[in-house]
matplotlib code that plots the C-alpha trace (Angstrom):
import matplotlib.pyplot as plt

x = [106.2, 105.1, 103.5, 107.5, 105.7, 102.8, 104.0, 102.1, 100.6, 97.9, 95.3, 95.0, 92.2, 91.0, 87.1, 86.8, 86.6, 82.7, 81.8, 84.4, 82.4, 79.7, 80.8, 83.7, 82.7, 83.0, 86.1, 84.3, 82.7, 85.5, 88.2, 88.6, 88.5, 91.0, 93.7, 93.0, 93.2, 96.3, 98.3, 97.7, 96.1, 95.1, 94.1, 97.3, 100.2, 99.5, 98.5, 99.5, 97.1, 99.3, 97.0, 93.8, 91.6, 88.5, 89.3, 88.0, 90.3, 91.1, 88.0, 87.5, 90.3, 91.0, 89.5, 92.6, 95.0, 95.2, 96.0, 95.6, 97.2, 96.1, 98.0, 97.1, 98.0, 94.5, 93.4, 89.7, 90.1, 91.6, 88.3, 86.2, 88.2, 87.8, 83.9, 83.6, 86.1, 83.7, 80.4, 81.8, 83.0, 86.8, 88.7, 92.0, 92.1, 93.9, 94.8, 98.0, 98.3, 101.4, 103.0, 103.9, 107.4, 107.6, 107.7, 108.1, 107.8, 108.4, 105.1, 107.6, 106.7, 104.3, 102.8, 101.6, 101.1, 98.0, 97.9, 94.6, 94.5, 96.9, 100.7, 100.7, 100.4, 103.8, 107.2, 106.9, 110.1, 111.6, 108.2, 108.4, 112.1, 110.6, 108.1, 110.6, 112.0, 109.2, 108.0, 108.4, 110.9, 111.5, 108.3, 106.1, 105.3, 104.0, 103.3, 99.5, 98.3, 94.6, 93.2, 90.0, 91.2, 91.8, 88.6, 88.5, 86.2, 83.0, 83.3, 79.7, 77.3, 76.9, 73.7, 70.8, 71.0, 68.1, 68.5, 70.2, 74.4, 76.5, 76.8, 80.5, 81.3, 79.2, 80.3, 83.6, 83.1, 80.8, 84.1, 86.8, 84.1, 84.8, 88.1, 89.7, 90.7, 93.8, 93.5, 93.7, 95.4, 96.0, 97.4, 98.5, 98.1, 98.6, 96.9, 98.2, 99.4, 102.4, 102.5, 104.9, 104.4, 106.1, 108.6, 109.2, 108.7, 111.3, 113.6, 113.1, 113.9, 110.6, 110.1, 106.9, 103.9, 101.2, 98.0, 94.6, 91.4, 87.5, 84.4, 81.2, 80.5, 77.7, 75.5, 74.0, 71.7, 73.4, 71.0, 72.0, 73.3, 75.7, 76.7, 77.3, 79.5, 81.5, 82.4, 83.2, 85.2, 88.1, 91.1, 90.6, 87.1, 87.4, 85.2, 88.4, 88.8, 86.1, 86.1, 83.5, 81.9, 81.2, 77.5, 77.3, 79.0, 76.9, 73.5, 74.6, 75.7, 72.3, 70.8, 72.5, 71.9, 68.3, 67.6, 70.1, 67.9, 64.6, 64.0, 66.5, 68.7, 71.4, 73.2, 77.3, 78.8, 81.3, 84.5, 86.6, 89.1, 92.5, 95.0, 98.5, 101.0, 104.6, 106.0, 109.2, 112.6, 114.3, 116.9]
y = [97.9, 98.0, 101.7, 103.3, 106.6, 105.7, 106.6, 105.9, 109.2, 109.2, 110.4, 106.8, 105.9, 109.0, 109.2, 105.7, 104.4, 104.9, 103.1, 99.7, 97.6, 98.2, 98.0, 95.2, 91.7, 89.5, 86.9, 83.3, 82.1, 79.8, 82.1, 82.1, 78.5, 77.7, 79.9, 78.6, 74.9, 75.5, 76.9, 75.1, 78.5, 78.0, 81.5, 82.6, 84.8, 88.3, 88.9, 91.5, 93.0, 94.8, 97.6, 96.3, 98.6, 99.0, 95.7, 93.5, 90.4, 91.7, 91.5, 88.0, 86.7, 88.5, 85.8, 83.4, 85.5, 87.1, 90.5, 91.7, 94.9, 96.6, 98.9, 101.2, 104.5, 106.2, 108.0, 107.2, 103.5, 103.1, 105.4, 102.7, 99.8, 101.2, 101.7, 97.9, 96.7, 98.4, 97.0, 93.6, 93.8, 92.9, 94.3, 92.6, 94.8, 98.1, 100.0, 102.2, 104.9, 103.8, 102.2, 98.9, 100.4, 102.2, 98.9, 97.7, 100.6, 99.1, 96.8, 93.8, 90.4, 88.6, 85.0, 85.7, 88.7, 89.0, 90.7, 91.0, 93.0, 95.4, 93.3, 95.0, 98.7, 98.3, 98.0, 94.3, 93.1, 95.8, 94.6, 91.2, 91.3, 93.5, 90.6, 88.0, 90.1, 90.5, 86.8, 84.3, 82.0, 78.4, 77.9, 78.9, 82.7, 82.7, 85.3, 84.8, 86.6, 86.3, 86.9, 86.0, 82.9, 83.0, 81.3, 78.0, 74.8, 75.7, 73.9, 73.2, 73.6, 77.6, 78.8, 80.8, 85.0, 85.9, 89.6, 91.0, 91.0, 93.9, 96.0, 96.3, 97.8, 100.7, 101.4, 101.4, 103.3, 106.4, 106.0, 106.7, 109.4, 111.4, 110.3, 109.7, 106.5, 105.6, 103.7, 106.1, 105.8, 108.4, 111.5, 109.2, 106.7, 102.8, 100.7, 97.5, 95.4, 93.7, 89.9, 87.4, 87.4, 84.0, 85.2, 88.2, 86.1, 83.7, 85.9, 87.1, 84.1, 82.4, 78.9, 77.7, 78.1, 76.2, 76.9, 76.8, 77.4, 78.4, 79.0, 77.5, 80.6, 82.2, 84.2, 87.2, 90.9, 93.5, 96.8, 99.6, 101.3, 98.5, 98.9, 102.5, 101.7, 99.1, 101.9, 104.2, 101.6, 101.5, 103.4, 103.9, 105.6, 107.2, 109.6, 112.7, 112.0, 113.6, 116.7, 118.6, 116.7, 114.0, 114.7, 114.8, 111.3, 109.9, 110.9, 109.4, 106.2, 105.8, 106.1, 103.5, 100.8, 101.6, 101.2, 97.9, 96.8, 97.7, 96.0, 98.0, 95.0, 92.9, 89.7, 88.9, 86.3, 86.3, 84.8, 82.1, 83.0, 82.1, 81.6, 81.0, 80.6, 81.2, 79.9, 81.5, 79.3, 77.2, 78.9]
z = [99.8, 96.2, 96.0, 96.6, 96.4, 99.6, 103.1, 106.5, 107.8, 110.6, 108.5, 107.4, 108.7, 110.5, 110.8, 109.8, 113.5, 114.4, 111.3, 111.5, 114.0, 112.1, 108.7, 108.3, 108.3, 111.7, 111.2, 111.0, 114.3, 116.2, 115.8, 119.9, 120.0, 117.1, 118.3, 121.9, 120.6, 117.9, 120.7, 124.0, 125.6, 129.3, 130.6, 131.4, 129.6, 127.8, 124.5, 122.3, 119.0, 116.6, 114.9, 117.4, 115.6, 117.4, 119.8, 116.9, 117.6, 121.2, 122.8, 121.2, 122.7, 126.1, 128.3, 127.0, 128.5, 131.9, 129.9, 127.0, 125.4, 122.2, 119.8, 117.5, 115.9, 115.4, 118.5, 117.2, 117.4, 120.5, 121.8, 120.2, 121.5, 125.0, 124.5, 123.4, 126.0, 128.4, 127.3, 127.2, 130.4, 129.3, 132.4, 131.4, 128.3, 128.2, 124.8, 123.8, 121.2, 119.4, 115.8, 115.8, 115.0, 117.9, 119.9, 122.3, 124.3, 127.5, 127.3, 128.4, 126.6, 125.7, 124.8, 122.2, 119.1, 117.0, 113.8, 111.7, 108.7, 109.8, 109.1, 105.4, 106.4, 108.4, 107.8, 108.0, 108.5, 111.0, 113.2, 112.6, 114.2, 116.9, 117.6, 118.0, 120.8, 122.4, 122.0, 124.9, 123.3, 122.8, 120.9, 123.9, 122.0, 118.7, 116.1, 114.9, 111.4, 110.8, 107.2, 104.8, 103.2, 99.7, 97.6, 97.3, 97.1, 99.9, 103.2, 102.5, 99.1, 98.5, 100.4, 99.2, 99.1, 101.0, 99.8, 96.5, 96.7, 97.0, 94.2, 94.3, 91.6, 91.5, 95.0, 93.5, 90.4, 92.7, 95.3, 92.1, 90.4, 93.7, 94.8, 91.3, 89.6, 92.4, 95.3, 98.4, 101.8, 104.1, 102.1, 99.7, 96.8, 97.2, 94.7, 95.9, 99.1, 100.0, 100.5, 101.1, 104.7, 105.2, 103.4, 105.9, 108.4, 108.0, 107.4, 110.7, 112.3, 112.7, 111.9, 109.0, 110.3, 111.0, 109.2, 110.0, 108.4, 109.6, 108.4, 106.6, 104.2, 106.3, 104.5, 106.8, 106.5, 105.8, 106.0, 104.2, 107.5, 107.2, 103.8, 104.3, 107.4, 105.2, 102.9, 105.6, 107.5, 104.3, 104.4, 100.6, 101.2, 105.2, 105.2, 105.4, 102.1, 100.8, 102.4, 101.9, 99.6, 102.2, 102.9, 99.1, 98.2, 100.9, 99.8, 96.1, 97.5, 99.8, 96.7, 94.6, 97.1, 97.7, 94.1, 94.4, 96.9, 97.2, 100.9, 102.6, 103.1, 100.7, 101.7, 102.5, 103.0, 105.9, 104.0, 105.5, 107.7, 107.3, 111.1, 110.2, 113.4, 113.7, 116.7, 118.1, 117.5, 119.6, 122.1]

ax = plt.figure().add_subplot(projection="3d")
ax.plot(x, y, z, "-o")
ax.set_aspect("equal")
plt.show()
């Protein structure tokens, strides 16, 4: 990891769970259907979500597979991920409280292992090796990482904000005047991400992968509810750490974005998403 100083504790993300579905961006519409069609998915085999949050990814995909098995650390997602799983009538689904370190954990194998904005925060390549384990082999498992895609030319020409943009920055600069100028996470400091993934990947065994990218750029509402949420949902800005200054750094940031936007609403554009697929090696 590049922050040698940042260690995983389980405050992480802790109160952060209620806001996520909310808050975070949906992945591009056709993300069932381009995993379905980019691996030959029938209905059948289990699927495994490494750090399933609140069943984001999951519940999207659970009626590919006969079963479908989320893991997470927080306590507070899983409780979430069960209350979606319930009200969209995913029966296949079930949820365990565990690292992806930890694993497997006697879960057995599995066709296939999704991973969506969660690969970085682990020790990448002791679980990538624990994946190929637990991978049905000969190219039938595959490892599946799902991420915004970097920027690049629009699929289509850039549409038209309906409602004032984000103010980022500001959100960021009232975050650091209460948290300080370093990026948090958990009990600690981490002020950048690991990549390389392939790279970790590979050396794991795994093959390239194939890559696949969705999205037209959709613009959508985002109320200030929402905006709030988004800022709640972030490991850098769970509401923990700000103690008891939370009610406090809330009421400031309702106020910047109701002066950012005096309709109550700003626009977002949900960002291309990015499916890259590592299938496991040949016996």
């Amino acid at each position: 990891m590049p922050d040698d100083n940042w260690r995983w504790d389980e405050t992480l993300f802790a109160g952060a769970a209620p806001y996520y579905t909310r808050g975070r961006l949906p992945y591009a519409a056709g993300l069932a259907d381009a995993i379905r069609d980019g691996l030959g998915l029938d209905g059948a085999g289990r699927l495994i979500d490494v750090g399933c949050g609140p069943g984001t990814v999951a519940l999207r995909l659970a009626h590919l597979f006969d079963e479908v098995v989320g893991v997470d650390p927080d306590p507070g997602m899983l409780f979430e991920a069960e209350r979606e799983a319930a009200k969209a009538g995913a029966a296949n689904a079930c949820w365990v409280k565990m690292r992806a370190e930890a694993l497997p954990g006697d879960l057995g194998t599995f066709r296939v292992a999704t991973f969506s904005r969660s690969f970085h925060w682990m020790d990448r390549d002791l679980v990538a090796a624990i994946m190929l384990a637990m991978l049905e082999r000969d190219g039938r498992g595959a490892f599946v990482q799902i991420t915004e895609a970097a920027d690049g030319e629009p699929a289509s020409p850039e549409p038209v904000m309906p409602y004032p943009a984000l103010p980022l920055q500001a959100i960021d600069d009232l975050v650091q005047h209460y948290l300080g100028p370093d990026r948090r996470a958990g009990q600690g400091i981490r002020n950048s991400s690991p990549d390389d993934e392939a790279i970790v990947l590979e050396r794991a065994g795994f093959p390239p992968p194939q890559v696949a990218r969705i999205g037209e750029r959709e613009v959508i509402e985002r109320p200030i509810d929402d905006v709030v949420a988004r800022v709640f949902s972030a490991s850098s800005s769970a509401p923990h750490l700000f103690g008891a200054r939370l009610s406090e750094f809330e009421s400031d940031l309702r106020a910047l974005l109701a002066a950012a936007a005096p309709t109550g609403s700003f626009a977002e554009r949900i960002p291309n998403t990015e499916i890259r697929i590592w299938r496991t090696p040949p016996l």
